[in-house]
mmCIF file of the N, C-alpha and C atoms, coordinates in Angstrom:
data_MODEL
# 
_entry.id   MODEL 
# 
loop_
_atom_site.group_PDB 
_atom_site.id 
_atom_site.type_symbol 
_atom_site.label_atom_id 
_atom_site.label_alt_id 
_atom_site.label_comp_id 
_atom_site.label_asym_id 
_atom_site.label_entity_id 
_atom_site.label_seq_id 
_atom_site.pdbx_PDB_ins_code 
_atom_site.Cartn_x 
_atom_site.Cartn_y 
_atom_site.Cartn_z 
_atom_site.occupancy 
_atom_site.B_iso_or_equiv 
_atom_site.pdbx_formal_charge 
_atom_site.auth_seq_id 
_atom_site.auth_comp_id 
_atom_site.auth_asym_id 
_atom_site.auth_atom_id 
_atom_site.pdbx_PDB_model_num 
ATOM 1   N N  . UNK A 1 1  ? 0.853   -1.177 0.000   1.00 0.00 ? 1  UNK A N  1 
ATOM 2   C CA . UNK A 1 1  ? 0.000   0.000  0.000   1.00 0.00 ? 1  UNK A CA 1 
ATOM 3   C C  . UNK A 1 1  ? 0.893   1.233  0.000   1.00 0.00 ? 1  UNK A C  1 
ATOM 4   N N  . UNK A 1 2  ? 0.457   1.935  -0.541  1.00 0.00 ? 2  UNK A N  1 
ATOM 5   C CA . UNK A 1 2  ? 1.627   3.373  -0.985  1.00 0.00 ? 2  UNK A CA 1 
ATOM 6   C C  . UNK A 1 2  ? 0.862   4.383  0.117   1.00 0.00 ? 2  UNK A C  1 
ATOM 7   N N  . UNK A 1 3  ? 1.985   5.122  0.430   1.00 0.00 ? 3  UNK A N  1 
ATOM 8   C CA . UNK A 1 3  ? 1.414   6.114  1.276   1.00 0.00 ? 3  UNK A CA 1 
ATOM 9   C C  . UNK A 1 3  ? 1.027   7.173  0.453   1.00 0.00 ? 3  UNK A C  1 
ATOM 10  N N  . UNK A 1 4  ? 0.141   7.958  1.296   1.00 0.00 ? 4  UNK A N  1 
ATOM 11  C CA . UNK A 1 4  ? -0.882  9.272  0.764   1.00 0.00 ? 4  UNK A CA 1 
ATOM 12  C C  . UNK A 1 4  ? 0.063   10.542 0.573   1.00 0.00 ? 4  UNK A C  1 
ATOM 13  N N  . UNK A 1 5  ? 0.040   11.251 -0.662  1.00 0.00 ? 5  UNK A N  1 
ATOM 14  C CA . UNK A 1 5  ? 1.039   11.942 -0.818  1.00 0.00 ? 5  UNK A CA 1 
ATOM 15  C C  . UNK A 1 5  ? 0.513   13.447 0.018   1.00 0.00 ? 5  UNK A C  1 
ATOM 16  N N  . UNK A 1 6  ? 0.957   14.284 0.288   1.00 0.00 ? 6  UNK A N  1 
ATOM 17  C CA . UNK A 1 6  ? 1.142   15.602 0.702   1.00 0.00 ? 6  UNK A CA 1 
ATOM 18  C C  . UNK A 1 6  ? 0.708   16.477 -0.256  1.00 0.00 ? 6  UNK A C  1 
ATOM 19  N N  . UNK A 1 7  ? -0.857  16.944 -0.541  1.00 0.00 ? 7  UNK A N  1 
ATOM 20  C CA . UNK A 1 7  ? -1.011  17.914 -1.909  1.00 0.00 ? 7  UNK A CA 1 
ATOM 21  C C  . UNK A 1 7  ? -2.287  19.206 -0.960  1.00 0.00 ? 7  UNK A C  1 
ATOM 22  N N  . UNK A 1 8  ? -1.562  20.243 -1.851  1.00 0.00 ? 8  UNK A N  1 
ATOM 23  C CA . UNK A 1 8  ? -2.736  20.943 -1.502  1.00 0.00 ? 8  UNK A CA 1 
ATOM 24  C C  . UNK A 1 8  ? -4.365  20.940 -2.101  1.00 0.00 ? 8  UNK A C  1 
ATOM 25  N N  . UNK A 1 9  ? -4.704  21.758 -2.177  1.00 0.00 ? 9  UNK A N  1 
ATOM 26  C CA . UNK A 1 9  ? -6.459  21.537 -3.012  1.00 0.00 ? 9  UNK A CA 1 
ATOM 27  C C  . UNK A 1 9  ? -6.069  22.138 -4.548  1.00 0.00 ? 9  UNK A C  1 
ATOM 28  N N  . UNK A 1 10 ? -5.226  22.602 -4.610  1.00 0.00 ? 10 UNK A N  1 
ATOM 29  C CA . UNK A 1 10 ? -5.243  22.973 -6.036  1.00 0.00 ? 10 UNK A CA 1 
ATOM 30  C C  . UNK A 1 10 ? -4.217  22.057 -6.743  1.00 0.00 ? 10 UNK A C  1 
ATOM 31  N N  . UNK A 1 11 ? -3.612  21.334 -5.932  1.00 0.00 ? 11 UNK A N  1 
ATOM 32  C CA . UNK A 1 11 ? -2.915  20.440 -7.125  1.00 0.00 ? 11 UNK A CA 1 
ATOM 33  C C  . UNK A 1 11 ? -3.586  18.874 -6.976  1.00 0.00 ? 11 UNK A C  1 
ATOM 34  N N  . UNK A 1 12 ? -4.655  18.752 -6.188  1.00 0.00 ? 12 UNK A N  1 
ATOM 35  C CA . UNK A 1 12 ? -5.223  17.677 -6.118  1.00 0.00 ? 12 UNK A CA 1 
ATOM 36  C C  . UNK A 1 12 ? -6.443  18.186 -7.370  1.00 0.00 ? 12 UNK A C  1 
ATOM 37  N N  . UNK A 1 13 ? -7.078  19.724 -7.309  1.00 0.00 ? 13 UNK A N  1 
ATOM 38  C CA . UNK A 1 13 ? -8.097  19.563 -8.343  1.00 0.00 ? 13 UNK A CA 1 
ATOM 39  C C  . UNK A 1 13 ? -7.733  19.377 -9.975  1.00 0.00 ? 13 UNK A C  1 
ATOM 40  N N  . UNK A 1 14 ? -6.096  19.974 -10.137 1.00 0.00 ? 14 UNK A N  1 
ATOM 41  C CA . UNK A 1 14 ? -5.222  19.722 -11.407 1.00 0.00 ? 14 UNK A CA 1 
ATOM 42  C C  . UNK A 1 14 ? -5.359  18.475 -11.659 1.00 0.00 ? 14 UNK A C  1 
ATOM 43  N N  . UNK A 1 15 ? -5.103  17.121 -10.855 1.00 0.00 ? 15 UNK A N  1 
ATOM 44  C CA . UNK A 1 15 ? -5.000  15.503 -10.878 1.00 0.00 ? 15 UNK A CA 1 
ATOM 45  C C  . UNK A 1 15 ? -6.139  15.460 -11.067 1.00 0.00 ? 15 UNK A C  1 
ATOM 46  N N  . UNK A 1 16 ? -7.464  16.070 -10.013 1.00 0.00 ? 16 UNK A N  1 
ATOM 47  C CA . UNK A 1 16 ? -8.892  15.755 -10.858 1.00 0.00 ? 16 UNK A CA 1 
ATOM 48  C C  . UNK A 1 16 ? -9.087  15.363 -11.822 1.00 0.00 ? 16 UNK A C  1 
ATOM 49  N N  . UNK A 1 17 ? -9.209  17.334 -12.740 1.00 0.00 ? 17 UNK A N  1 
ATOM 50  C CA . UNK A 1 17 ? -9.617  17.459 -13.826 1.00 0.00 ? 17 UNK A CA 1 
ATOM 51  C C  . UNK A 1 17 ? -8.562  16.231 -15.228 1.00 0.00 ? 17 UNK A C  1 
ATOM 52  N N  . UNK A 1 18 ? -7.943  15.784 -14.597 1.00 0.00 ? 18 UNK A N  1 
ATOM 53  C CA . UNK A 1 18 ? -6.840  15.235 -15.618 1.00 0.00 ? 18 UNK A CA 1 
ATOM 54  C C  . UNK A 1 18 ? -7.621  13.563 -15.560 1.00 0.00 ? 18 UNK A C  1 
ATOM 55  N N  . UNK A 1 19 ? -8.072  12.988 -14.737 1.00 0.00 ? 19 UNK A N  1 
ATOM 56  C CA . UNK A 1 19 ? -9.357  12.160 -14.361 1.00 0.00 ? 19 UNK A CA 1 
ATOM 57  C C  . UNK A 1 19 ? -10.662 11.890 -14.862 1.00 0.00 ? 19 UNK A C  1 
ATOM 58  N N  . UNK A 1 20 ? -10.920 13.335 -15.524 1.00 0.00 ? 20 UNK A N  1 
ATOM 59  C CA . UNK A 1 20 ? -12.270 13.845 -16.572 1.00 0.00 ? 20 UNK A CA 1 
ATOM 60  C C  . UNK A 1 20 ? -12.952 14.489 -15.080 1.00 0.00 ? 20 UNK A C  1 
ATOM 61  N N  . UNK A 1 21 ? -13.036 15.077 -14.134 1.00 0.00 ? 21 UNK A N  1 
ATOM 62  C CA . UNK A 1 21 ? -13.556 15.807 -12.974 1.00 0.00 ? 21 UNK A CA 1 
ATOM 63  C C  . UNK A 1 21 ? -13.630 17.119 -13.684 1.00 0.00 ? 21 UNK A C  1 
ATOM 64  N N  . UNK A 1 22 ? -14.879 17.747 -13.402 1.00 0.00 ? 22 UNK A N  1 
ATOM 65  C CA . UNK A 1 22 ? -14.946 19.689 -13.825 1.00 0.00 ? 22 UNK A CA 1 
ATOM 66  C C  . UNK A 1 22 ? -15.098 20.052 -12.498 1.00 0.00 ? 22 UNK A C  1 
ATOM 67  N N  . UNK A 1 23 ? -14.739 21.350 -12.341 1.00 0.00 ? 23 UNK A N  1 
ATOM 68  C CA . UNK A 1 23 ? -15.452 22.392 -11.732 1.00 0.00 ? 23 UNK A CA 1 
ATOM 69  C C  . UNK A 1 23 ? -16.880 22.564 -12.026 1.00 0.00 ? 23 UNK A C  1 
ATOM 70  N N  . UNK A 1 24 ? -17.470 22.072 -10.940 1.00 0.00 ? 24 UNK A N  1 
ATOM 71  C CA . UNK A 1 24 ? -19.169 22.554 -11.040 1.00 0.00 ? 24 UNK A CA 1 
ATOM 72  C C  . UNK A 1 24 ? -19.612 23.997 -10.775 1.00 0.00 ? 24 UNK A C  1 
ATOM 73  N N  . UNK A 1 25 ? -19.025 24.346 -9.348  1.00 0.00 ? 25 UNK A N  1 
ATOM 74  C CA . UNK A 1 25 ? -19.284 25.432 -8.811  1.00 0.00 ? 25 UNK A CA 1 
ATOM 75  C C  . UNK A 1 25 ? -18.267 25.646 -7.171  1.00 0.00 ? 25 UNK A C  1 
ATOM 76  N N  . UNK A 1 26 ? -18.322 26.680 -6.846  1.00 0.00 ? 26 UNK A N  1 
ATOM 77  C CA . UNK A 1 26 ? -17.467 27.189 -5.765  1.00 0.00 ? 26 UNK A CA 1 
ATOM 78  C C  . UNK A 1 26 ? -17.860 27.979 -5.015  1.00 0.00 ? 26 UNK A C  1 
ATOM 79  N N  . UNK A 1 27 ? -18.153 27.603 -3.585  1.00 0.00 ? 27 UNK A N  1 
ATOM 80  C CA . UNK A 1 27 ? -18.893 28.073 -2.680  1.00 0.00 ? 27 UNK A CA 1 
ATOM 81  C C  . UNK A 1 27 ? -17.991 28.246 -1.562  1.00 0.00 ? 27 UNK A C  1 
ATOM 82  N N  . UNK A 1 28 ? -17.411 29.420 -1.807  1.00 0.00 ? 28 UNK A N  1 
ATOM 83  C CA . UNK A 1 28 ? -16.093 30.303 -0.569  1.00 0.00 ? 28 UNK A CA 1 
ATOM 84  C C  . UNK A 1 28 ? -14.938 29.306 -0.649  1.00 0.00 ? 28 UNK A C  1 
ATOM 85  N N  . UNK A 1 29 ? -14.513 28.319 -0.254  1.00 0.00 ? 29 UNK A N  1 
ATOM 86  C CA . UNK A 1 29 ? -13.267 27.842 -0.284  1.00 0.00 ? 29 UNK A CA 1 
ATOM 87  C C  . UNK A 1 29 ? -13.595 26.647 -0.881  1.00 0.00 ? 29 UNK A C  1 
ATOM 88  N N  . UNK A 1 30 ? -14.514 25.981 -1.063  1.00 0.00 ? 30 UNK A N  1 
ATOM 89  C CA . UNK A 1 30 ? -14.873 24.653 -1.395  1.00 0.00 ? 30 UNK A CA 1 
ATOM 90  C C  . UNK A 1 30 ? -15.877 24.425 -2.548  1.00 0.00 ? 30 UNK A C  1 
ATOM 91  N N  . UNK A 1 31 ? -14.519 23.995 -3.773  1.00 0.00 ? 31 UNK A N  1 
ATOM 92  C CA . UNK A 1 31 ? -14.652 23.233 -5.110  1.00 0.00 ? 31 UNK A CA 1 
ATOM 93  C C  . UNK A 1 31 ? -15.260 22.402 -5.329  1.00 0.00 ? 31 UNK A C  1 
ATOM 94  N N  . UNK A 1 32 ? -16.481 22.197 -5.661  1.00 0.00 ? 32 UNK A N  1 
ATOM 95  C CA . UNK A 1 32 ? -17.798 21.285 -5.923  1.00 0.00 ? 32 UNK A CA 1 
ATOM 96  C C  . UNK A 1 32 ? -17.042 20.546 -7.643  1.00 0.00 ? 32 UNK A C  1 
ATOM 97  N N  . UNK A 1 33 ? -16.803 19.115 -7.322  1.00 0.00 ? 33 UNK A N  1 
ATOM 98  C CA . UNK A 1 33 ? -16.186 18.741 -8.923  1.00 0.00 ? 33 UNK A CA 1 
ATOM 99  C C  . UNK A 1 33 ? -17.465 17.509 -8.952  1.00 0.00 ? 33 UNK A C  1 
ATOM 100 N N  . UNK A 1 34 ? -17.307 17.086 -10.276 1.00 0.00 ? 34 UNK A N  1 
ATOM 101 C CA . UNK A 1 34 ? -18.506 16.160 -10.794 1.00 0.00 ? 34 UNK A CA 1 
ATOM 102 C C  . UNK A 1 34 ? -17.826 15.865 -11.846 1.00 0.00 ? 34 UNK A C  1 
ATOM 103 N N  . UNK A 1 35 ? -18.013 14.366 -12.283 1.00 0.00 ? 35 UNK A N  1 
ATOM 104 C CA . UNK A 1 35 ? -17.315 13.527 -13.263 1.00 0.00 ? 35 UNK A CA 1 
ATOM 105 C C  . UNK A 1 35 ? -18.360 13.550 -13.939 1.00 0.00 ? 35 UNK A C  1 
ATOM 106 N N  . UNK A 1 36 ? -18.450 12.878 -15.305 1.00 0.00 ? 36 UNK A N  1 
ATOM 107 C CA . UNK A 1 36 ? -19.372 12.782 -16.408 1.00 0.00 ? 36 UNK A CA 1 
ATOM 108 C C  . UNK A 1 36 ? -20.160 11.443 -15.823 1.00 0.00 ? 36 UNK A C  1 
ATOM 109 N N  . UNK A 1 37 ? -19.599 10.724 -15.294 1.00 0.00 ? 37 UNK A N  1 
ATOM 110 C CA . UNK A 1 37 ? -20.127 9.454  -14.813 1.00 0.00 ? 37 UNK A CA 1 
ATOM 111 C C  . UNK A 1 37 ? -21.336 9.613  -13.538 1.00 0.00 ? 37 UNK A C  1 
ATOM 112 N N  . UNK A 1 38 ? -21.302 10.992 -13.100 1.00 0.00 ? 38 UNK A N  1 
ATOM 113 C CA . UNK A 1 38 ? -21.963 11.160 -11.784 1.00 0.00 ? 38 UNK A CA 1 
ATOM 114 C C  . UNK A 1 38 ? -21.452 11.236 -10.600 1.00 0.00 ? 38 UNK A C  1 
ATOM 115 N N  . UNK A 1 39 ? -20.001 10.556 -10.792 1.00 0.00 ? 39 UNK A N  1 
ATOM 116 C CA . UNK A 1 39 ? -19.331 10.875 -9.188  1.00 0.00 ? 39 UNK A CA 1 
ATOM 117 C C  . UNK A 1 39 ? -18.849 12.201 -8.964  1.00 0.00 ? 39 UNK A C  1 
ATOM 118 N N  . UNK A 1 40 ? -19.181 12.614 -7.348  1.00 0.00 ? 40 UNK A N  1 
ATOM 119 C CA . UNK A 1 40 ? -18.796 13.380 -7.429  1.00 0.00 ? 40 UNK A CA 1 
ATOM 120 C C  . UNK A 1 40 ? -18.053 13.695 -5.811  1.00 0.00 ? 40 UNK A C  1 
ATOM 121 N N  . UNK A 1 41 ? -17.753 15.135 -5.619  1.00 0.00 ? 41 UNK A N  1 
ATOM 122 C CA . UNK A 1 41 ? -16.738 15.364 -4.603  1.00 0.00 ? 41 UNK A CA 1 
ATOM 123 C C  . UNK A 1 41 ? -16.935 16.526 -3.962  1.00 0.00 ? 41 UNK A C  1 
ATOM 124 N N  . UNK A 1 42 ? -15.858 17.217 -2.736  1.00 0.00 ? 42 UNK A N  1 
ATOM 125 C CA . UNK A 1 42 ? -15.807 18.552 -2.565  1.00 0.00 ? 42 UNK A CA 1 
ATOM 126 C C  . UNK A 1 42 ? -14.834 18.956 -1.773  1.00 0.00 ? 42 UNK A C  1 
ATOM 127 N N  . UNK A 1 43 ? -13.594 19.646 -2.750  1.00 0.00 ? 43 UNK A N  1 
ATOM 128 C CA . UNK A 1 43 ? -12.348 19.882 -2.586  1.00 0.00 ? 43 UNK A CA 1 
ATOM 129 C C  . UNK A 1 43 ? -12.258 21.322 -1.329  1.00 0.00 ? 43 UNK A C  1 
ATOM 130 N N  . UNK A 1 44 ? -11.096 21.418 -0.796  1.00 0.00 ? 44 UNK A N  1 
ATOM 131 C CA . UNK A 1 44 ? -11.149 22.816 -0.226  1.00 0.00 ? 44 UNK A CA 1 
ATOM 132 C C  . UNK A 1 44 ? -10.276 23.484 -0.676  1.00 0.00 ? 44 UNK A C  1 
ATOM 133 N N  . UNK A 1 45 ? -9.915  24.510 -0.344  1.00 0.00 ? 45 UNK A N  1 
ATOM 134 C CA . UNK A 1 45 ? -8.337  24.807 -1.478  1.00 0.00 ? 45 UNK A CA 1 
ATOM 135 C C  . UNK A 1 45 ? -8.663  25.937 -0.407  1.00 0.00 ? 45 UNK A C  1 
ATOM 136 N N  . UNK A 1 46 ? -7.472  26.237 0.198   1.00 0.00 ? 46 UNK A N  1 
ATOM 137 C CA . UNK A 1 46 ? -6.961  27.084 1.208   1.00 0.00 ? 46 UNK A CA 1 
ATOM 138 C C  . UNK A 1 46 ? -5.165  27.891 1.077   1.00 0.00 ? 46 UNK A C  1 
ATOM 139 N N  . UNK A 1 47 ? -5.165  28.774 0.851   1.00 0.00 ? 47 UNK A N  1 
ATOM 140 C CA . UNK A 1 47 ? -3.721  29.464 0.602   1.00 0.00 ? 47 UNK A CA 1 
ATOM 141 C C  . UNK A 1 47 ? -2.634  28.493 1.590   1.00 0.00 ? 47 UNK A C  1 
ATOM 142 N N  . UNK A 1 48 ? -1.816  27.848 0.835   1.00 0.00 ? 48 UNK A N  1 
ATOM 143 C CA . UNK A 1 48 ? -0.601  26.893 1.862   1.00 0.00 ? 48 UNK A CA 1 
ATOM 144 C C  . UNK A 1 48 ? -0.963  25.828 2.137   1.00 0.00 ? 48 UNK A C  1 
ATOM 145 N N  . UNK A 1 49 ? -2.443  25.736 2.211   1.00 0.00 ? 49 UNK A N  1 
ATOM 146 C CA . UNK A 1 49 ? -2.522  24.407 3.010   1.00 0.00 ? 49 UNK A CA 1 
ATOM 147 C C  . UNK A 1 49 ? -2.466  23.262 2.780   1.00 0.00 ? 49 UNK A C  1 
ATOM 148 N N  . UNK A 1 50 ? -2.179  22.136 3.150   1.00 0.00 ? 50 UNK A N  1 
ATOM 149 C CA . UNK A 1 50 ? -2.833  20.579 2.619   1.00 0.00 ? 50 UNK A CA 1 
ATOM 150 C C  . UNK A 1 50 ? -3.459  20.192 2.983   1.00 0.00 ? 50 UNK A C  1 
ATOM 151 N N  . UNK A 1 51 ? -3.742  19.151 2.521   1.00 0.00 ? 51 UNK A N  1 
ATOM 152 C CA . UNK A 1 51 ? -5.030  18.401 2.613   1.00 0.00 ? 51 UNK A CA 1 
ATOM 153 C C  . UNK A 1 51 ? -4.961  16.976 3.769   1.00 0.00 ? 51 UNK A C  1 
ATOM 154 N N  . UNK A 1 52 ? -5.580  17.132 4.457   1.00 0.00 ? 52 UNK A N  1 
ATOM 155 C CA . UNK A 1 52 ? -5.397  16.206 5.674   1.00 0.00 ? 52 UNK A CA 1 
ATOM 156 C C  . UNK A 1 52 ? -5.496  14.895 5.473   1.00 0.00 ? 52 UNK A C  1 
ATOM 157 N N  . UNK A 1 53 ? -4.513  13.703 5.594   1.00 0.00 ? 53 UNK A N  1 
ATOM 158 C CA . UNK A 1 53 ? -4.497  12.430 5.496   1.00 0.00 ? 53 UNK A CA 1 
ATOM 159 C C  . UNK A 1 53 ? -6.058  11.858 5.323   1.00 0.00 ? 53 UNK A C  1 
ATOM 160 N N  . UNK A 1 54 ? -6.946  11.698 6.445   1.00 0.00 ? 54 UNK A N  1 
ATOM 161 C CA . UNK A 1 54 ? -8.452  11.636 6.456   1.00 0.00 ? 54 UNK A CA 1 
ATOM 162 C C  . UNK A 1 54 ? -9.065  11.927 5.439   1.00 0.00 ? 54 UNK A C  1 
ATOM 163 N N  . UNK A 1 55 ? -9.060  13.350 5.449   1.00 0.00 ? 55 UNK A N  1 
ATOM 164 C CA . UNK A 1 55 ? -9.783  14.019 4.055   1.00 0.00 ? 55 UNK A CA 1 
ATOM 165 C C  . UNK A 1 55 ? -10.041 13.538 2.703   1.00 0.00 ? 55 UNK A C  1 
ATOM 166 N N  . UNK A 1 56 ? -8.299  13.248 2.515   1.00 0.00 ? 56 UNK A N  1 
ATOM 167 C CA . UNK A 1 56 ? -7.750  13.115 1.289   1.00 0.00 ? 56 UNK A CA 1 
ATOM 168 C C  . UNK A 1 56 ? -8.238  11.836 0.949   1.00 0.00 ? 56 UNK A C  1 
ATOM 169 N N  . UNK A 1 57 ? -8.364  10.491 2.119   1.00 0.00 ? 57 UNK A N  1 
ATOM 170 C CA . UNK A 1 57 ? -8.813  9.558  1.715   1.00 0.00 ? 57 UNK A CA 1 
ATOM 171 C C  . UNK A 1 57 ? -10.276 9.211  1.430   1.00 0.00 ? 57 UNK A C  1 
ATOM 172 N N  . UNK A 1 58 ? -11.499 10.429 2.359   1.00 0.00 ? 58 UNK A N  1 
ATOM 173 C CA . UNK A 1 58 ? -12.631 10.394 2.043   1.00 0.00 ? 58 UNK A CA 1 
ATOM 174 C C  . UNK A 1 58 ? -12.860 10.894 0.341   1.00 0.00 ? 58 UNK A C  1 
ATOM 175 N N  . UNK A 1 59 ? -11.864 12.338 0.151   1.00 0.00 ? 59 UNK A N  1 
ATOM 176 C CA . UNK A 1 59 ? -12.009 12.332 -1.322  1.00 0.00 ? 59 UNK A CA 1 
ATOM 177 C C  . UNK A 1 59 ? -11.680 11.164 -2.269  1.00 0.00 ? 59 UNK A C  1 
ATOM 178 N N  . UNK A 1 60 ? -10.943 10.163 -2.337  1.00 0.00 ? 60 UNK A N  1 
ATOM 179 C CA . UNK A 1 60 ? -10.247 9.509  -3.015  1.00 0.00 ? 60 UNK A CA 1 
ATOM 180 C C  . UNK A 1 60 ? -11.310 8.436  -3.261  1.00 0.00 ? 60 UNK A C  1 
ATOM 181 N N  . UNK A 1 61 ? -11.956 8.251  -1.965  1.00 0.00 ? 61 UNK A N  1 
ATOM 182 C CA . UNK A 1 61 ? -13.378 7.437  -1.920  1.00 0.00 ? 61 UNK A CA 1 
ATOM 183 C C  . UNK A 1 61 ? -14.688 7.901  -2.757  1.00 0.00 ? 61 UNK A C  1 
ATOM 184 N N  . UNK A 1 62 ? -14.762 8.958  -2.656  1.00 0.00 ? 62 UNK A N  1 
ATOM 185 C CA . UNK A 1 62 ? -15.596 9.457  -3.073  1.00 0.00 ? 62 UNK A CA 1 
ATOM 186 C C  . UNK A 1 62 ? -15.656 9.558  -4.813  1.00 0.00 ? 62 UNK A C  1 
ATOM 187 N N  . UNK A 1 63 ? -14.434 9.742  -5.421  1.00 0.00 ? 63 UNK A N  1 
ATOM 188 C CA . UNK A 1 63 ? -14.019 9.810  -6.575  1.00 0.00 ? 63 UNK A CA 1 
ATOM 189 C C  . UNK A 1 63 ? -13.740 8.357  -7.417  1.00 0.00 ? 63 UNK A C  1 
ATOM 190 N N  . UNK A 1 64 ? -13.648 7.207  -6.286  1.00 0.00 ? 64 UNK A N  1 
ATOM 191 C CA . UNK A 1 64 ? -13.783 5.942  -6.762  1.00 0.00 ? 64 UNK A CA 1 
ATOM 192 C C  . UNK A 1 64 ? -11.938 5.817  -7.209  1.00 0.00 ? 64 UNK A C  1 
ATOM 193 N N  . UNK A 1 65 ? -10.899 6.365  -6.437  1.00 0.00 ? 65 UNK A N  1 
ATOM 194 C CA . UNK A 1 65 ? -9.830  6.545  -7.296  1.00 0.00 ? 65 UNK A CA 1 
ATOM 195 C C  . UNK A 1 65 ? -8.858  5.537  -5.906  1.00 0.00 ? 65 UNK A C  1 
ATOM 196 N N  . UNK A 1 66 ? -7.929  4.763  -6.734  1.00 0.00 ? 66 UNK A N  1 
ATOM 197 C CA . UNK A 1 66 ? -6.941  4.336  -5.337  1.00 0.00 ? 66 UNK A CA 1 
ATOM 198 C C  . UNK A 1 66 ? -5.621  5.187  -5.368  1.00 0.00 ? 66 UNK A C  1 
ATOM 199 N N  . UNK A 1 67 ? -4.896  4.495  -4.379  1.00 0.00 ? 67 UNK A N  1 
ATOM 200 C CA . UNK A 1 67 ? -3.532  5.939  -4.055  1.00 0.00 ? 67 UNK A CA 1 
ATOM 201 C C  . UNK A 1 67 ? -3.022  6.052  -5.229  1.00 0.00 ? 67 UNK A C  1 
ATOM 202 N N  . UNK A 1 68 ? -2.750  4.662  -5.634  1.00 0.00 ? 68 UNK A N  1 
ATOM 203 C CA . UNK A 1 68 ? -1.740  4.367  -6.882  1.00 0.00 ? 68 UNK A CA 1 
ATOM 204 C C  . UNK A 1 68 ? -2.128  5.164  -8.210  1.00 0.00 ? 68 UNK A C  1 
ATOM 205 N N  . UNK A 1 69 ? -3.287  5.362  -8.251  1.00 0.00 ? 69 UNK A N  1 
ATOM 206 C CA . UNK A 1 69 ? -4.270  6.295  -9.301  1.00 0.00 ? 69 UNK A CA 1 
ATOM 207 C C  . UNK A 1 69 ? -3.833  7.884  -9.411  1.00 0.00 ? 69 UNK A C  1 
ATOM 208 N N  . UNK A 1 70 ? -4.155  8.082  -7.998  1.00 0.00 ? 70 UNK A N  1 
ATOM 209 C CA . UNK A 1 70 ? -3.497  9.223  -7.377  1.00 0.00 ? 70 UNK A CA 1 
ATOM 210 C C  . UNK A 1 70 ? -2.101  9.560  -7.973  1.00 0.00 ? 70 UNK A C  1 
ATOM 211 N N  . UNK A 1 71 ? -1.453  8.926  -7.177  1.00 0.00 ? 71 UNK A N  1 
ATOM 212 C CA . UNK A 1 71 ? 0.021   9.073  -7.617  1.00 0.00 ? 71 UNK A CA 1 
ATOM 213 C C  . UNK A 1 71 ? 0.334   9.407  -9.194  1.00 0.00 ? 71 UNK A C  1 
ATOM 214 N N  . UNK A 1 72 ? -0.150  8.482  -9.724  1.00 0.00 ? 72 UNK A N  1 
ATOM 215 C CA . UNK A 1 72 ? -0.215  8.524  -11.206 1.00 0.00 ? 72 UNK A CA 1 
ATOM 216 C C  . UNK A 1 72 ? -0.785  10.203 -11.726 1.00 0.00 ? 72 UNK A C  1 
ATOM 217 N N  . UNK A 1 73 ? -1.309  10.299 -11.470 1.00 0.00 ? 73 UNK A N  1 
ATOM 218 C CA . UNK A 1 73 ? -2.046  11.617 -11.808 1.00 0.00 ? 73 UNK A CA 1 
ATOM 219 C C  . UNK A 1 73 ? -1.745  13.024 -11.745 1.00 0.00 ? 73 UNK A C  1 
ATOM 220 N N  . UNK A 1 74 ? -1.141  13.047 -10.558 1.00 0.00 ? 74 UNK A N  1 
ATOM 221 C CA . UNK A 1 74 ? -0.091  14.263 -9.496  1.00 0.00 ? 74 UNK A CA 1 
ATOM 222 C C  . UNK A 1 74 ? 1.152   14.236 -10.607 1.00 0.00 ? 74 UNK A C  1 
# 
């Protein structure tokens, strides 16, 4: 099992969209994305910050994606 890499919200929504994920809409800090397939998500993107181990794995769930996917993508 590969460990969870260290990304903020804007270079996790870059790996998104590279996934087929859009920008739906953006409501103050938090990136509403939606795949063509119906899955969908909700990123935060905060100046500096990353994205918390937890988080990152509820998104990853949510997106139907594994680390290794991840990795690939970043």
């Amino acid at each position: 099992m590969t460990v969870l890499p260290s990304v903020t919200g804007k270079e996790l929504i870059a790996a998104l969209k590279k996934a087929g994920f859009a920008v739906v809409r953006v409501k103050g800090s938090h990136h509403f994305l939606r795949h063509t397939d119906g899955r969908t998500t909700v990123v935060p993107v905060h100046a500096g910050e990353t994205i918390g181990p937890g988080l990152l794995s509820k998104i990853l769930r949510d997106c139907e994606l594994s680390r290794e996917e991840l990795h690939k993508l970043l």
